[in-house]
C-alpha positions as CSV (number, residue, x, y, z in Angstrom):
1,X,13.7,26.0,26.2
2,X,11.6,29.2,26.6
3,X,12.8,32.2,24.4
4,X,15.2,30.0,22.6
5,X,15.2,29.8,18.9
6,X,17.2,27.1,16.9
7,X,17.8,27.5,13.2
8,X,17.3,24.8,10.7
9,X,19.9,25.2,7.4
10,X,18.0,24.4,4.3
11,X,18.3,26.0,0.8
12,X,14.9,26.3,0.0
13,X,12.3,28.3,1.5
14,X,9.5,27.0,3.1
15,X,7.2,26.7,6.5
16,X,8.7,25.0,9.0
17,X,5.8,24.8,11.7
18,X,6.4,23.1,15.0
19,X,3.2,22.2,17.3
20,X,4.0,20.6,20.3
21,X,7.2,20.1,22.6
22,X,8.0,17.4,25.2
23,X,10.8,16.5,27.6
24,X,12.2,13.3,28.8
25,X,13.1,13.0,32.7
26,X,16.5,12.9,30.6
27,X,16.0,16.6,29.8
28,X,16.1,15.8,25.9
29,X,13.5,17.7,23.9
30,X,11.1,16.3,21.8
31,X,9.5,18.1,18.6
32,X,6.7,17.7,16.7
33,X,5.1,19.3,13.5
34,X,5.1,19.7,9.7
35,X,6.8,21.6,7.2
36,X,6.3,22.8,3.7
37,X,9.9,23.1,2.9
38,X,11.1,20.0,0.6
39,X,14.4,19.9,2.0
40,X,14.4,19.4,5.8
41,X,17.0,17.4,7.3
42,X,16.7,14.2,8.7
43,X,19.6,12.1,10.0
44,X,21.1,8.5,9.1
45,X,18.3,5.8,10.4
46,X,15.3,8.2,10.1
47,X,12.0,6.5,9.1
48,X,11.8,8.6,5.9
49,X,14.3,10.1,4.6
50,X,12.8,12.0,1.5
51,X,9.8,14.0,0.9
52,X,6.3,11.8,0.5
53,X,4.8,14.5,-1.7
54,X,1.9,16.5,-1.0
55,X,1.9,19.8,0.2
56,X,2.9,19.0,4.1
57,X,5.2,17.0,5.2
58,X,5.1,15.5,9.0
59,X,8.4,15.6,11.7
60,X,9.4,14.2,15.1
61,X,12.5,15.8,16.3
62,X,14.9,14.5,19.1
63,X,17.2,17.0,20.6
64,X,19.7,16.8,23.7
65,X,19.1,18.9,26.5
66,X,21.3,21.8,25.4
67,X,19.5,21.5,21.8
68,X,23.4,20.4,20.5
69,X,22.4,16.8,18.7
């Protein structure tokens, strides 16, 4: 994962801050953090899937190994 960047589409501007990253003995990637941005997206089944108000909203990302899914 070091040096590689990964974009996240959204229409409105706004921090996106990740703080920490894990890996499974699967290789998936695991990503933690907040954001400031009201419109970061989330997939079908996630606990929340709108924004809770506030200025900061909290993520847990789950990526496969080649940062694909």
């Amino acid at each position: 994962m070091v040096g590689r960047e990964v974009e996240v589409p959204r229409s409105e501007p706004g921090l996106v801050e990740a703080l920490d990253v894990g890996f499974s003995a699967s290789r998936e990637v695991y990503i933690t953090g907040y954001t400031e941005s009201e419109d970061l997206p989330v997939t079908a089944g996630s606990f929340s899937q709108s924004w809770g108000g506030g200025k900061r909203e909290g993520y847990a990302a789950k990526f496969d190994s080649d940062l694909s899914t």
